[in-house]
The first five atom37 places (N, CA, C, CB, O) and aatype in JSON, in Angstrom:
{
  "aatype": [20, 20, 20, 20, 20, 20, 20, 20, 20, 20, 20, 20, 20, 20, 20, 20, 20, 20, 20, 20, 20, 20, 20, 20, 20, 20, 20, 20, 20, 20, 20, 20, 20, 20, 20, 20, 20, 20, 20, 20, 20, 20, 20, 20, 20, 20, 20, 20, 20, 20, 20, 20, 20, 20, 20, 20, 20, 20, 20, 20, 20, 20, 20, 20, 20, 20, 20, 20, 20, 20, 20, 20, 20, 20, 20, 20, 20, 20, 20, 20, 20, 20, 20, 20, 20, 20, 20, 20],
  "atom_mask": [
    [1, 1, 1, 1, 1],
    [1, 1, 1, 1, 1],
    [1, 1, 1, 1, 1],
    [1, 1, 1, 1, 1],
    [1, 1, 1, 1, 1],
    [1, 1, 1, 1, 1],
    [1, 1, 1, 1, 1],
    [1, 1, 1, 1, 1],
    [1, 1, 1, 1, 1],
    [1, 1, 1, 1, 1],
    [1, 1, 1, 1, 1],
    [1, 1, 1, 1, 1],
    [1, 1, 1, 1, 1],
    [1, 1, 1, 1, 1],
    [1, 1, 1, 1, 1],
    [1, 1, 1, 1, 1],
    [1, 1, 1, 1, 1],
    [1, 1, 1, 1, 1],
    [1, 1, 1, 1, 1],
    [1, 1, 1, 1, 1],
    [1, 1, 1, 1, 1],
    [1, 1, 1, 1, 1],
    [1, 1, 1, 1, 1],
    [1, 1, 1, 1, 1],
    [1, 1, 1, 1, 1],
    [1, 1, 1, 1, 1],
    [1, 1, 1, 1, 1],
    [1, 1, 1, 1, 1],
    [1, 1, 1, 1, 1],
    [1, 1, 1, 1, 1],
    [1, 1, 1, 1, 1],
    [1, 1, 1, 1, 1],
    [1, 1, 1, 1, 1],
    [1, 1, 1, 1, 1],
    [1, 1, 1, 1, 1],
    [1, 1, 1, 1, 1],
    [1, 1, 1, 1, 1],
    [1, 1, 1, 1, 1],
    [1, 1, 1, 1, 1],
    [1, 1, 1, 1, 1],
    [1, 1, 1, 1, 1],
    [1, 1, 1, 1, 1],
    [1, 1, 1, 1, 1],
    [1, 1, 1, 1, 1],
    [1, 1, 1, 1, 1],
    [1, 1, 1, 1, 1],
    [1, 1, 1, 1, 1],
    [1, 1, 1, 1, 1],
    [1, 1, 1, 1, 1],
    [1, 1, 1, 1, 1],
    [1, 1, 1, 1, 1],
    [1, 1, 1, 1, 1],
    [1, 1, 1, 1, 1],
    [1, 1, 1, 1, 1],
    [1, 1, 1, 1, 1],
    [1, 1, 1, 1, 1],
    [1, 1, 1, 1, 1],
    [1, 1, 1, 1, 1],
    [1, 1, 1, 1, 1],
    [1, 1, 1, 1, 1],
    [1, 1, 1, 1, 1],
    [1, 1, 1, 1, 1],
    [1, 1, 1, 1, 1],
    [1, 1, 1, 1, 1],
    [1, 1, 1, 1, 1],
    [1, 1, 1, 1, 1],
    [1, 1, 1, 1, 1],
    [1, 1, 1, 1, 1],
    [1, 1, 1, 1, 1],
    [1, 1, 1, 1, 1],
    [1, 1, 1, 1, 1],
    [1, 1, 1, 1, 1],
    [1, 1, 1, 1, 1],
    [1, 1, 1, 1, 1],
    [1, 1, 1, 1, 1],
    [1, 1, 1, 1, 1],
    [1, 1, 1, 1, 1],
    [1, 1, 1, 1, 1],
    [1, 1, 1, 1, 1],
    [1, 1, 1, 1, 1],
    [1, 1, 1, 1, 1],
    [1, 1, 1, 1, 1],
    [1, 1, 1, 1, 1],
    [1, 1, 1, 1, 1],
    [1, 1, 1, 1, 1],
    [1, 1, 1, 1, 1],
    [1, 1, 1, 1, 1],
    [1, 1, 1, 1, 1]
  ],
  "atom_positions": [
    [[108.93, 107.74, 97.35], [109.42, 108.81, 98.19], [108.43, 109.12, 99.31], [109.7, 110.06, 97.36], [108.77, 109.31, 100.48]],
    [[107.05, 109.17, 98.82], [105.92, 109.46, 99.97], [106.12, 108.39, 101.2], [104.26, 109.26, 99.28], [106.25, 108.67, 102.39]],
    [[106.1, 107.4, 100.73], [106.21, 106.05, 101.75], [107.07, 106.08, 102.33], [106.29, 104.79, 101.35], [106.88, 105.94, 103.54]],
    [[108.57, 106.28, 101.82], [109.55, 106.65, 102.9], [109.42, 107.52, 104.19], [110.44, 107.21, 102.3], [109.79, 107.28, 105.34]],
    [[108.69, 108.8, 103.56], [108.51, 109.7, 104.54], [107.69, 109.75, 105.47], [108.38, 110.55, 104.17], [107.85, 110.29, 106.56]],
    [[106.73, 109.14, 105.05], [105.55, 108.86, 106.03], [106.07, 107.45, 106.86], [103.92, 108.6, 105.08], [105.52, 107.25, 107.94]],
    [[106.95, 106.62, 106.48], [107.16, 105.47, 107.29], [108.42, 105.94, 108.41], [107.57, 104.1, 106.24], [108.5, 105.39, 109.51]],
    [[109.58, 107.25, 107.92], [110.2, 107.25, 108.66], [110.0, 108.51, 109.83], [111.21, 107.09, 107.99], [110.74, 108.92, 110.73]],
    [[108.35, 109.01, 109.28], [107.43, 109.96, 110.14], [106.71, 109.21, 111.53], [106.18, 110.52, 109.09], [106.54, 109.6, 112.68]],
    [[106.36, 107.95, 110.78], [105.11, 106.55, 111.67], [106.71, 106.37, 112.85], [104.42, 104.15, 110.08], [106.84, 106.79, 114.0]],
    [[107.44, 105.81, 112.22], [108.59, 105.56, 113.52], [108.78, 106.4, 114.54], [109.93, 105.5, 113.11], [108.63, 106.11, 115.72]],
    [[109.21, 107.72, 114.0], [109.78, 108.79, 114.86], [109.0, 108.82, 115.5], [110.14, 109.98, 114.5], [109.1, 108.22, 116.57]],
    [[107.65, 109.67, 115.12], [106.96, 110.64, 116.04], [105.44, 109.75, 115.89], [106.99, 112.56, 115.42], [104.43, 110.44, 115.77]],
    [[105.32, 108.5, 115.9], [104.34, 107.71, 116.02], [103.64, 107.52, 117.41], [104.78, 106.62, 115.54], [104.46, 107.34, 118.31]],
    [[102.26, 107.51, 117.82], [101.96, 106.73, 119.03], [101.97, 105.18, 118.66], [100.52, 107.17, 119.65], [101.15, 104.41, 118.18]],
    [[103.13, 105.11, 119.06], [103.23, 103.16, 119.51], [102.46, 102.63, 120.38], [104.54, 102.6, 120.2], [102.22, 101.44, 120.2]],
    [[101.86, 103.28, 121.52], [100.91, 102.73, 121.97], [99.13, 102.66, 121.74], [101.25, 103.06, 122.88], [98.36, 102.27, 122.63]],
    [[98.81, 103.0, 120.74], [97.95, 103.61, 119.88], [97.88, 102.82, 118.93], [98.24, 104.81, 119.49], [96.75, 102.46, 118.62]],
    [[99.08, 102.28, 118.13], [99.35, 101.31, 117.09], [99.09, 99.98, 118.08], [101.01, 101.47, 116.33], [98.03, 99.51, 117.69]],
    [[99.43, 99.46, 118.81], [99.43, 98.31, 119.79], [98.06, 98.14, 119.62], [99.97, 98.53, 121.36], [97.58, 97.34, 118.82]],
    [[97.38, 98.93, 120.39], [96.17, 99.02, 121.01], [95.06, 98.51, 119.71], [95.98, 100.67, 121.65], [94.39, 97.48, 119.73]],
    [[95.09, 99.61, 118.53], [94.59, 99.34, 117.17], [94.98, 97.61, 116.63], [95.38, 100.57, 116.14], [94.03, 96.83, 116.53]],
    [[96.0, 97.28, 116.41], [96.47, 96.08, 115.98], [95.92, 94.83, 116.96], [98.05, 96.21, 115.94], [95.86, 93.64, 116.67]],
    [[95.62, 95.33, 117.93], [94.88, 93.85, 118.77], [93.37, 94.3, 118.59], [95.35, 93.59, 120.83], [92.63, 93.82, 119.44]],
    [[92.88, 94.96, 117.85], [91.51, 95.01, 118.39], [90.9, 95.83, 117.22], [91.35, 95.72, 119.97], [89.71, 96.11, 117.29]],
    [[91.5, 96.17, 116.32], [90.97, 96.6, 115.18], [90.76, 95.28, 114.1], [91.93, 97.76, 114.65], [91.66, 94.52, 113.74]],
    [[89.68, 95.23, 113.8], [90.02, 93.9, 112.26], [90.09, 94.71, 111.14], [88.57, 92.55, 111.79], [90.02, 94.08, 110.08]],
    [[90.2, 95.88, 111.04], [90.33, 96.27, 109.53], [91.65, 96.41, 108.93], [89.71, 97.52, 109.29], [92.06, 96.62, 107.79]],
    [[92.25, 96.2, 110.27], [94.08, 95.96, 110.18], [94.27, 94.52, 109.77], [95.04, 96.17, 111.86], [95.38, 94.23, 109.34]],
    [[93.59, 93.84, 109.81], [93.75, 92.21, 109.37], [93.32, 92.31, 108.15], [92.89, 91.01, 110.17], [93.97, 91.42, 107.6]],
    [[92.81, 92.69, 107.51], [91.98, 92.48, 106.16], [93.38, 91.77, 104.95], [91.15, 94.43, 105.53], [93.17, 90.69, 104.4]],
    [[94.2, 92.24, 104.8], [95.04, 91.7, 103.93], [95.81, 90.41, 104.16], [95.82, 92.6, 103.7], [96.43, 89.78, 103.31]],
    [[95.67, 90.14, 105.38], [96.32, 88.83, 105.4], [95.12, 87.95, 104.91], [96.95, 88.39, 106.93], [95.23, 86.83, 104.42]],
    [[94.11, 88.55, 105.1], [92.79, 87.41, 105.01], [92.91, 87.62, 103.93], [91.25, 87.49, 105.62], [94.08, 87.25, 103.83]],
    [[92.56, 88.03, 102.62], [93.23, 88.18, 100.89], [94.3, 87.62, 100.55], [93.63, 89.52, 100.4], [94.09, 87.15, 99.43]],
    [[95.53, 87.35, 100.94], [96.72, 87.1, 100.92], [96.61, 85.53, 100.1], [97.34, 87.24, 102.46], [96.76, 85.2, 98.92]],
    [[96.19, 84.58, 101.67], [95.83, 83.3, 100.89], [95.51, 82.96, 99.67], [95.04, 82.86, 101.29], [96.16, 82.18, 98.97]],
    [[93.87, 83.88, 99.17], [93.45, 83.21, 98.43], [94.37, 83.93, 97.06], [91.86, 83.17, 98.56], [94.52, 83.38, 95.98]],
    [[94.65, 84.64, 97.26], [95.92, 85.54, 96.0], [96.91, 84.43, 95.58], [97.13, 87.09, 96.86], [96.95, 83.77, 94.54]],
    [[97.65, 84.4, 96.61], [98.69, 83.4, 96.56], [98.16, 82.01, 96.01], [99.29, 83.23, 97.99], [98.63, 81.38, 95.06]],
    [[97.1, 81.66, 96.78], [96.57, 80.49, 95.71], [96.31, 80.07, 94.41], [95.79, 80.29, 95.86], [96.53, 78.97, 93.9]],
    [[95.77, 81.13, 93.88], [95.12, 81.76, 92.59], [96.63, 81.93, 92.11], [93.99, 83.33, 92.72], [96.9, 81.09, 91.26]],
    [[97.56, 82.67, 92.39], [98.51, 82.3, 91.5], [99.88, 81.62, 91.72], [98.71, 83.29, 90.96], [101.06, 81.93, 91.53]],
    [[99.07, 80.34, 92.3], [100.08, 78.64, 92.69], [101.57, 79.51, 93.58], [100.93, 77.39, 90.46], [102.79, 79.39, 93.46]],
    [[100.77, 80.28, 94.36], [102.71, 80.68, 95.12], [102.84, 79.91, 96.47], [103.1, 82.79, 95.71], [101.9, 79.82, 97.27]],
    [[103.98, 79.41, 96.65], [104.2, 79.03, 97.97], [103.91, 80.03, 99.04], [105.5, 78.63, 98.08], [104.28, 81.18, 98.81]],
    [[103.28, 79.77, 100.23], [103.22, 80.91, 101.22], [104.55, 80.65, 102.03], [101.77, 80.91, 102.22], [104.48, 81.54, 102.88]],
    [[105.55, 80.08, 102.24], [106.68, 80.45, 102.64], [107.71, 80.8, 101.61], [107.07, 79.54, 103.41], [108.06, 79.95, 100.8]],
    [[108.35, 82.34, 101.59], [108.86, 82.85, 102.48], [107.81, 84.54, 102.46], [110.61, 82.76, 102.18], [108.09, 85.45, 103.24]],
    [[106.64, 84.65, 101.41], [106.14, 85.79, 101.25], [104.65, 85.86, 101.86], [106.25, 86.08, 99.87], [103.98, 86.85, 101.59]],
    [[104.24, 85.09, 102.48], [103.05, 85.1, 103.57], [103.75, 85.9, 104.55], [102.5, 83.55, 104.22], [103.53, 87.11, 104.53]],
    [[104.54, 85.46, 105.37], [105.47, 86.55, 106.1], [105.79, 87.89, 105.94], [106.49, 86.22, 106.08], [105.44, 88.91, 106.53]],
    [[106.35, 87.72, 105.25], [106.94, 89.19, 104.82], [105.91, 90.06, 104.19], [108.15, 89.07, 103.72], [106.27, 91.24, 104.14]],
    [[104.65, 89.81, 103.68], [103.36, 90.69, 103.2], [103.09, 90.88, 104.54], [102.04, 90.0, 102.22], [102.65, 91.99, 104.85]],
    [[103.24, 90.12, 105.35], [102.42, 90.49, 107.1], [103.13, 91.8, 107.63], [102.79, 89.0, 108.6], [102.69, 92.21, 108.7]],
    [[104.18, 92.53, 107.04], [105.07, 93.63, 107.61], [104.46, 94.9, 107.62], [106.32, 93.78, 106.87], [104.48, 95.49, 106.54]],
    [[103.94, 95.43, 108.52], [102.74, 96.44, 108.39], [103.88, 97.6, 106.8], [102.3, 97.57, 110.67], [105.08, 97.54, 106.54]],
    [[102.68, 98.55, 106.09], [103.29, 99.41, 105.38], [103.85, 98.17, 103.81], [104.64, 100.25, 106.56], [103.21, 97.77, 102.84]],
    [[105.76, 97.84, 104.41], [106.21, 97.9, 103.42], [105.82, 96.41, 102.85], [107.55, 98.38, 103.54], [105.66, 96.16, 101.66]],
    [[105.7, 95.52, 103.85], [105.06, 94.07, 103.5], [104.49, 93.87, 102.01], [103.78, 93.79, 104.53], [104.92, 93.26, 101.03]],
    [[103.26, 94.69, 102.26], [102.03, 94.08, 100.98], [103.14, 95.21, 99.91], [99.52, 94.72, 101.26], [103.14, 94.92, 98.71]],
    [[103.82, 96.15, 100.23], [104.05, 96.33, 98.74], [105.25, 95.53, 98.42], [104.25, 97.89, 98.29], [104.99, 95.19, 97.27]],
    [[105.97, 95.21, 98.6], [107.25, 94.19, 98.73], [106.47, 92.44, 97.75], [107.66, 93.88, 101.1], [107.04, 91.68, 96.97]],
    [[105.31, 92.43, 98.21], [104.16, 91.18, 98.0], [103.87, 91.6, 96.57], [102.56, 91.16, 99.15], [104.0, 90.97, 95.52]],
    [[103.4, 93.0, 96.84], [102.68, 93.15, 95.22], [103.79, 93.75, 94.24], [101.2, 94.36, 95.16], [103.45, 94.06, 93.1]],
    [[104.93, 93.89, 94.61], [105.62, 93.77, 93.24], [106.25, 92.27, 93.04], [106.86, 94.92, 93.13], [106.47, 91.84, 91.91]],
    [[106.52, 91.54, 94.19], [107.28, 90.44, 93.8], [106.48, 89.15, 93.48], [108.22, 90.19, 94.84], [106.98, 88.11, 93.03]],
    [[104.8, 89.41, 93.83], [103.9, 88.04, 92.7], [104.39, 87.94, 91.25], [102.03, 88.39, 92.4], [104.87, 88.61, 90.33]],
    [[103.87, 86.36, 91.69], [103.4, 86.07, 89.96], [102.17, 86.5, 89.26], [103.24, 84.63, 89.69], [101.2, 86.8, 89.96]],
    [[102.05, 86.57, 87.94], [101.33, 86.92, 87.48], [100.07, 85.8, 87.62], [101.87, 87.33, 86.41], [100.39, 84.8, 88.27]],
    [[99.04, 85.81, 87.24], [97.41, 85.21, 87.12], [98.0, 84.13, 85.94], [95.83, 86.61, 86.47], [98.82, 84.45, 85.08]],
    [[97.41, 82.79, 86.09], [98.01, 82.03, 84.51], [96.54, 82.52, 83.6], [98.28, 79.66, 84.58], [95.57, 83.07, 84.11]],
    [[96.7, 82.18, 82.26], [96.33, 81.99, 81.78], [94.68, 81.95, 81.8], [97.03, 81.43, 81.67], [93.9, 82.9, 81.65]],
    [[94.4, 80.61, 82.04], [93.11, 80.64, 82.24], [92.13, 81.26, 83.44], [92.96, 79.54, 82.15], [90.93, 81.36, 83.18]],
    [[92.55, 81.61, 84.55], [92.15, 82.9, 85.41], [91.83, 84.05, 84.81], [93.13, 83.32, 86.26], [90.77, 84.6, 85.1]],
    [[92.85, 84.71, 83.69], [92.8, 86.12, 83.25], [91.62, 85.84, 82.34], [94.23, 86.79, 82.52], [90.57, 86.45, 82.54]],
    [[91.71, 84.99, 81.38], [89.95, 84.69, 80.41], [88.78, 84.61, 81.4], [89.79, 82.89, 79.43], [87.66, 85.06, 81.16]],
    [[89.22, 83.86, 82.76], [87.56, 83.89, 83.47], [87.35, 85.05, 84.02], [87.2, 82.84, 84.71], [86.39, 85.39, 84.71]],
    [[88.32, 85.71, 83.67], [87.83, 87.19, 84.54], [87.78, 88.13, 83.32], [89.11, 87.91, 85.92], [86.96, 89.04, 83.4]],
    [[88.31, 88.09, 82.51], [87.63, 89.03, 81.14], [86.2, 88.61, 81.07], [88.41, 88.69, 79.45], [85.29, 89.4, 81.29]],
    [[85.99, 87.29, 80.73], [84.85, 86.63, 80.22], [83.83, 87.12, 81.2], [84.98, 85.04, 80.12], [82.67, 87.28, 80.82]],
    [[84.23, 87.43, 82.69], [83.05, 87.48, 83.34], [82.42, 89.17, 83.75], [83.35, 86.54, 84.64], [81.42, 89.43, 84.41]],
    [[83.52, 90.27, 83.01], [83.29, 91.52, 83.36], [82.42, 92.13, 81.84], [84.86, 92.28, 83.82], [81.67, 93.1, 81.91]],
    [[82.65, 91.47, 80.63], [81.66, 91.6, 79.53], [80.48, 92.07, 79.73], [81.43, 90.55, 78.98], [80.06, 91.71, 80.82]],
    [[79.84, 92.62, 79.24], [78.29, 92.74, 79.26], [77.92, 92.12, 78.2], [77.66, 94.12, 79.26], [78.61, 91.97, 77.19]],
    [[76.59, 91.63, 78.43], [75.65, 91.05, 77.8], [75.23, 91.99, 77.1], [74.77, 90.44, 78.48], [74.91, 93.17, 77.26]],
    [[75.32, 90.71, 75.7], [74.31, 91.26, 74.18], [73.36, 90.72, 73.83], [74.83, 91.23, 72.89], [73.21, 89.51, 73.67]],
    [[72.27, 91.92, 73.61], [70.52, 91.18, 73.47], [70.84, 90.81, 71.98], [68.74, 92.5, 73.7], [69.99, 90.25, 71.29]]
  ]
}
């Protein structure tokens, strides 16, 4: 419900030219496409047709993060295995 409102707030009464301006020249607006890859890699997804569609400012990455696959198998053990602490 928040996201709706705030996305059909960003439309209405948004500076679009402000958003322009930010999107060519900000990199902290890029950061998720640069993640994207190696995600999608890690869990064997084709990047066509959801490389795209994660690129959709807002609803993209969440559209992305409900419709991945899960981590297989042996990913989820190297990442338990590696957040453990050590026993003297």
């Amino acid at each position: 419900m928040g996201t709706s409102l705030l996305l059909v707030y960003g439309l209405k009464d948004g500076d679009w030219e402000n958003f322009i301006q930010q999107w060519q020249s900000s990199r902290f607006i890029h950061v998720f496409p640069a993640l994207l890859g190696d995600d999608m890699k890690r869990r064997e997804m084709k990047k066509y047709p959801w490389y795209w569609v994660a690129l959709i400012p807002l609803l993209g990455p969440l559209v992305y993060l409900c419709v991945r696959s899960p981590l297989s198998e042996a990913d989820t053990s190297t990442t338990s295995n590696q957040q453990q602490p050590a026993t003297n």
